[in-house]
N, C-alpha and C positions, 0 to 999 in steps of 0.2 A: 773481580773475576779471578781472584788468586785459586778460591778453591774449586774446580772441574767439577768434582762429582756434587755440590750445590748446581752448578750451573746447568748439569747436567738433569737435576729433580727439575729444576723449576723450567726445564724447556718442554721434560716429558708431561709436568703439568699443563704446562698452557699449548701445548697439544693436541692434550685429549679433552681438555675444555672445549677446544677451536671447533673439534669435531663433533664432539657432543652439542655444542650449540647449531652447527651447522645442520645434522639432525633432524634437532625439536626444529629448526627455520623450516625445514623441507616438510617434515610433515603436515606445522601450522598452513604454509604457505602453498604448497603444492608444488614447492621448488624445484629444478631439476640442473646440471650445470650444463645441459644441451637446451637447445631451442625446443619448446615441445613441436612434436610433430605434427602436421594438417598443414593448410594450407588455409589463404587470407580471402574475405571477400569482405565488402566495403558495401556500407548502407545509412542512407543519411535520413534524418531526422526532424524535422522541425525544431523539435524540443528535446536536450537527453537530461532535462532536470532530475536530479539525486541518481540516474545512473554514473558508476563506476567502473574502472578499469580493472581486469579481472572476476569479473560475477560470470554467471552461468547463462551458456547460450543452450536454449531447451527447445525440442520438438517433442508434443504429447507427454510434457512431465519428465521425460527423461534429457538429461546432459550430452548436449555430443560437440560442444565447445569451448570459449571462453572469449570474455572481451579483450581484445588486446592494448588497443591504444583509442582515443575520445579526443575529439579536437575540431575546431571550427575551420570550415570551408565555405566562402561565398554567402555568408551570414545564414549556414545550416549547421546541424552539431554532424560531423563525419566519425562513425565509429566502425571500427577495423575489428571484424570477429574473425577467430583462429577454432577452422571446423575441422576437426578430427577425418583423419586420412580415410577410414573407413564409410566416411559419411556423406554420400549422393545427396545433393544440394539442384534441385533445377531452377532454368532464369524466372519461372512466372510462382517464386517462393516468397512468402510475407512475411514481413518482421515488424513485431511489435512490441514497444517495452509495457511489461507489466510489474502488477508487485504483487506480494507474497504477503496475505494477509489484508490489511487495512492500513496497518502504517509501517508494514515492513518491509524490508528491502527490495528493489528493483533487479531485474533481470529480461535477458531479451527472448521472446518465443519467438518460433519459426513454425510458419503452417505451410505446408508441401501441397505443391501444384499439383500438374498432371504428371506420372510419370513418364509418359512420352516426350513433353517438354525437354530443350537442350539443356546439359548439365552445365551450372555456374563452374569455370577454372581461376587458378587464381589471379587473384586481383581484380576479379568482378564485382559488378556492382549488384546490390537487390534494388527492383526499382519500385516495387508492391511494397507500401508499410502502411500503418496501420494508426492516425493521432491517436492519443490520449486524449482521454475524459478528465477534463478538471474539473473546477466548483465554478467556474462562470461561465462553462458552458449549460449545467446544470442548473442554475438559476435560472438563465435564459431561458431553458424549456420551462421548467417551473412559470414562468411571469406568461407565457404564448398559453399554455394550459391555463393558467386562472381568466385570463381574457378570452379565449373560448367559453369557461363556467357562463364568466357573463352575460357575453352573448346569448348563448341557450337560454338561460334564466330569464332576458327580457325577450325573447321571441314567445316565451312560453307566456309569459305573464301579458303579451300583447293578445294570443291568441284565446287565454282562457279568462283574464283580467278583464275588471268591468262588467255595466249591465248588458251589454250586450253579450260577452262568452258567457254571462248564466244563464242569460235568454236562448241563447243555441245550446249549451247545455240540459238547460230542461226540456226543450224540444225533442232532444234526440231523447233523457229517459220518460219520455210521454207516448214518441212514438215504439219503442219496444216496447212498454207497456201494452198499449193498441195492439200491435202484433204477438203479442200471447194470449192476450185474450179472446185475439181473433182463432189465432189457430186449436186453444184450449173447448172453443164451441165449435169449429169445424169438427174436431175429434169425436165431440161427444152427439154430434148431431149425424155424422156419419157412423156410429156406434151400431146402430140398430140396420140398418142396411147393410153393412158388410156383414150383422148375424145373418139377415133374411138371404143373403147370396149366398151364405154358408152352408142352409138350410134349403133352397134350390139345388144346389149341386147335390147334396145329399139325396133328393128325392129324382135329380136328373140320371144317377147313380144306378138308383135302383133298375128305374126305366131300362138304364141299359143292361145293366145284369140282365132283365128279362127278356129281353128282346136280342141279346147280342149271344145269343151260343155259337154264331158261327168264329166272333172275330171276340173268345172270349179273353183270350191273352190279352192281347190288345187295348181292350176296354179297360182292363185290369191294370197297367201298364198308366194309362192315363189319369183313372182314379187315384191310382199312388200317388203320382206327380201334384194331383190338384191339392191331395190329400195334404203334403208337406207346406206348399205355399199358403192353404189357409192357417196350419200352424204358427210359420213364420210369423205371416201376418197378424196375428192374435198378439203374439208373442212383440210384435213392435209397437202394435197399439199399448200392450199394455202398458211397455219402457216410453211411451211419449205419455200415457196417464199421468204416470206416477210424476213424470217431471214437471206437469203442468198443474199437478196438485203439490209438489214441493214450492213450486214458485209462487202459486195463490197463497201457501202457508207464510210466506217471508222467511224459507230456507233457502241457504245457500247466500252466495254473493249477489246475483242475478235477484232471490225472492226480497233480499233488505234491500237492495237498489231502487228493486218497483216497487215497496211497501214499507219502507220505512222513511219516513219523513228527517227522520236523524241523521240516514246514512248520507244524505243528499246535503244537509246544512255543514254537518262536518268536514265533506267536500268542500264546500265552499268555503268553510273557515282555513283549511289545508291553502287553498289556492289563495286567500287573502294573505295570512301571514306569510307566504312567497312571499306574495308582490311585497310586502311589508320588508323583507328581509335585502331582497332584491334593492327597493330604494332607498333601504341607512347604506347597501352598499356602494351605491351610485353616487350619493352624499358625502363620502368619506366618511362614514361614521362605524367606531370597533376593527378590531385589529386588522380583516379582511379587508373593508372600506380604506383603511391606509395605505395597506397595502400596495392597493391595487391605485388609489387614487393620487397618494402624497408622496410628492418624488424625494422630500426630506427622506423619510422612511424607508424607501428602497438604498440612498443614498448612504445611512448610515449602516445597513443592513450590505452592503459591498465596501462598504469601510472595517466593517465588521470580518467579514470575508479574505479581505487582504490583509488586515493584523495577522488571521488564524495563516494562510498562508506563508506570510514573512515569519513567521514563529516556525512554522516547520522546515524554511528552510535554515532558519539559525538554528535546530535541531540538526539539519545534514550536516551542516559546517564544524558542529562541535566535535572534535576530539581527543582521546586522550591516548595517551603512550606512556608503556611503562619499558626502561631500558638498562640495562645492565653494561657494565663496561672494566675490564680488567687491563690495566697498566705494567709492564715489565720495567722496570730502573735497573738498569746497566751498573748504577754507581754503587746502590745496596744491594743490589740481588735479592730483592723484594717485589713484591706484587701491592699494584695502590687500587682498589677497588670503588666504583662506584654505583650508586641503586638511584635512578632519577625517577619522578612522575614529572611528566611535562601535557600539561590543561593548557589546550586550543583551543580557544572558542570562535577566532579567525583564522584565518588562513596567514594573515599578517604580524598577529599578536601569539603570542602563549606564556604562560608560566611556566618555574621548571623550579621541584622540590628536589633535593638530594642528600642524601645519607654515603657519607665516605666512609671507607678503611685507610688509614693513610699511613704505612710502615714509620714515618719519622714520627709521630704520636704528635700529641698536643701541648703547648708549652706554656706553663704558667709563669708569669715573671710579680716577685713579691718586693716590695723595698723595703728594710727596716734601718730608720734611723736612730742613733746609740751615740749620744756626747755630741753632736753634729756631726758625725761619720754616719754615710747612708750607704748600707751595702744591698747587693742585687741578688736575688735568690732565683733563677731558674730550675724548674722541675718541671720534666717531661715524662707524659702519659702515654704511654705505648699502646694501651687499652681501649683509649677514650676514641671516638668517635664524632668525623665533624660532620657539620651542616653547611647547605646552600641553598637560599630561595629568590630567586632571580626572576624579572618581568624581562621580556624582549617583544622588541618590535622591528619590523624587517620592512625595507625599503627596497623594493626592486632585489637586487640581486647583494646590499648591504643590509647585516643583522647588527642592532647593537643589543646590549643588555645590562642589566646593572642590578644591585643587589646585595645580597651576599652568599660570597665565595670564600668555603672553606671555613665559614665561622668567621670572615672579618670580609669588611665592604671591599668591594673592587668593581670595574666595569670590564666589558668584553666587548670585543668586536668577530665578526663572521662575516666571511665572502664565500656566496655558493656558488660553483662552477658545474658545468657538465649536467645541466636540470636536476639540480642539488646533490647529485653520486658525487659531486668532491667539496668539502666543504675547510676552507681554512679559517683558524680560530686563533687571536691571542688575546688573552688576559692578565689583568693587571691587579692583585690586592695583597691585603697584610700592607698598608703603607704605614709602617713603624719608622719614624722619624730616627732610631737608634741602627737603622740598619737597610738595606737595599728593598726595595718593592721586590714583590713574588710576580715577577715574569710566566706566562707559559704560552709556547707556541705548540696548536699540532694540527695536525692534517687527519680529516679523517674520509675514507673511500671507502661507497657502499657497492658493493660487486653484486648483491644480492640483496632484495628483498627486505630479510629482517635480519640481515647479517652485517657489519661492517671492519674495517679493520684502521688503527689508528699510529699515529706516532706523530714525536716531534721532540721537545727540550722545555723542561721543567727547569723552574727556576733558574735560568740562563744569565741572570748579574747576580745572583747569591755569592755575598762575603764573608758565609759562610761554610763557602763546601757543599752545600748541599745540592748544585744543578747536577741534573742528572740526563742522559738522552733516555727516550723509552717507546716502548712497542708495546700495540696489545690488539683485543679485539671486542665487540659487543654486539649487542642479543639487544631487538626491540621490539617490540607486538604493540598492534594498533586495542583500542575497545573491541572490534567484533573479533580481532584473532585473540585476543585474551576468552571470549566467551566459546568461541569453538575451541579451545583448546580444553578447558575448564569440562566442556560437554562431552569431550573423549575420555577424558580420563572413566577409567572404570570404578564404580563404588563397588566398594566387597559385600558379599550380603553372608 
């Protein structure tokens, strides 16, 4: 730290880094370095499978919260929503988690009571919620619905199946027949008499015309009247003609019913191959009859079910992080940079890829022997670029990991303190038998989100000079904040 004005660049550097990344955190994140505003009310759940902390509390589509904190009470899941200050909340309000799409994300709606209702304050609770519809609740209906099908199908086939429902069947189209025929010759036997009344009033008509001058209005007045009713009349005899002559013809449903001999067998073939259908399904026989009959088949059709299930929830579990992290060394006044990808696919486990900048470069060591004199060549690559690809697994509140670090094997150890916001780490690799193991202790504290800040002592038994103390900070985004970030950004057009 001899020269000031280096010390002075690389402060104003990692400065304006600290802030710039603090920034992009707030934007991805919704970060703020106050508490957001609202106030808390408390609603508990049966099940808050794949919801998370921080998604969107929504009435009718629009945003007016966030979830704050998710955690088990009394073997229910207890989730803590943070409802914005301007937002009237009353106690008889429902909460329900839904999702977004078909397989996308969860969030919690809120459906609004009476407004008369007293307003929830904080730290209430909602006591209206709302289960979710899974897949074996919907089975369930599905199997109550096909055992109903059946039902009906063998009442049906009791009442219409057999020689006796075709025997009352043909009864009933023998006696409609009878009764069209009957009424087809009442019409036309009454045909000639309602002319001769027609032709009566006509001639009783006249009589009065001539006899009525005193009360001629009158007469007149009743003649009109008679006048239109035998219109009508004419006029509905005709419309029963025509229908009793469409049905002697065998039009219509009703004329093939009483006149075709075809219509009446294909009924019956209709209602045979029911019952036909009906008893391969009562048999167990084709994919319905298993269904419905062999408990195998339902059996591996819910084994089936819970695979698809346990698959989507080792879908929520998976993630990934991509993380950045700059180093200050005190001893070179250099900055050591790293770019990690670290793959979750438990909550327990993950992997972790990295690509270094490491100011002391990479060092090649060469021997060449000449007469039995073996001399040592070192060259260092200032340029060159290392690697680390490391498996960990975490036990309660100890991580270990092992792999390689730095481009040569080593293991690590990790203790997370403070529900992971402090996490201490030391590492061990480079074991070159010609010189001291590469030490590193640090401490890293996450104050924020996707913000954290770090230190500790780099190579701390190096014999060769090269431990150094150092300070720095990092930037890390989960998958979905890498994809909303991605989604903001503007394309040029």
């Amino acid at each position: 730290m001899s020269n000031l004005t280096v010390e002075a660049k690389v402060g104003v550097f990692v400065v304006i880094g600290i802030l710039i990344l603090t920034y992009m955190s707030m934007q991805v994140g919704g970060l703020s370095f106050k508490r957001a505003k609202g106030y808390d009310v408390n609603v508990y759940f049966d099940s808050a499978t794949g919801l998370a902390e921080d998604v969107q509390v929504e009435i009718a589509g629009v945003e007016i919260g966030r979830v704050r904190k998710i955690s088990l009470e009394n073997g229910k899941a207890l989730v803590v929503l943070r409802i914005n200050p301007n937002v009237r909340l009353t106690k008889d309000v429902k909460a329900v988690i839904r999702t977004k799409g078909i397989l996308g994300d969860k969030y919690v709606e809120l459906v609004q009571g009476s407004p008369s209702a007293p307003p929830l304050k904080e730290g209430d609770s909602i006591v209206k919620t709302v289960p979710t519809t899974d897949m074996d609740t919907l089975i369930i209906t599905l199997g109550e619905v096909a055992k109903n099908i059946n039902k009906l199908t063998n009442s049906l086939v009791n009442v219409v199946g057999g020689e006796k429902g075709e025997a009352s069947l043909n009864s009933i189209i023998e006696n409609v027949r009878e009764m069209v025929e009957t009424l087809n010759k009442t019409v036309q036997k009454n045909n000639d008499d309602i002319t001769n009344i027609i032709a009566n009033l006509s001639e009783f008509s006249e009589t009065l015309n001539k006899i009525g001058n005193t009360n001629r209005d009158d007469i007149r007045g009743i003649i009109s009247n008679v006048r239109k009713a035998s219109e009508k009349m004419e006029v509905l005899i005709a419309g029963i003609n025509d229908i009793t002559s469409k049905i002697n013809q065998g039009k219509g449903s009703i004329g093939k019913l009483v006149n075709e001999e075809e219509t009446v067998d294909n009924l019956n073939k209709a209602f045979a191959s029911l019952k036909t259908i009906t008893d391969k399904i009562n048999s167990g026989e084709g994919s319905i009859g298993k269904l419905i009959n062999e408990d195998e088949t339902v059996e591996n059709i819910n084994k089936s079910l819970v695979s698809i299930n346990d698959y989507l929830q080792k879908q929520d579990e998976y993630k990934t992080y991509l993380d950045y992290r700059g180093e200050y060394l005190f001893d070179s006044d250099e900055v050591k940079s790293y770019l990690s990808l670290r793959i979750q696919p438990k909550e327990d486990k993950y992997y972790l890829l990295q690509i270094l900048d490491d100011p002391s470069g990479k060092e090649k060591v060469t021997d060449t022997t000449t007469d039995g004199t073996t001399t040592r060549t070192v060259e260092t690559d200032k340029d060159a670029l290392k690697f680390s690809a490391q498996i960990a697994k975490r036990y309660y509140d100890i991580g270990l990991r092992g792999g390689l670090f730095e481009s040569t094997g080593g293991v690590a150890l990790d203790y997370y303190l403070f529900s992971d916001s402090l996490t201490l780490s030391l590492e061990a690799f480079d074991f070159d038998p010609d010189r001291n193991a590469h030490l590193k202790f640090k401490a890293d504290y996450r104050p924020f989100k996707h913000i954290y800040l770090t230190s500790g002592f780099d190579d701390f038994i190096s014999d060769e000079g090269k431990e150094s103390f150092f300070i720095g900070a990092g930037i890390n985004f989960a998958d979905d904040d890498i994809k909303s970030l991605l989604s903001d950004i503007p394309i040029p057009k």
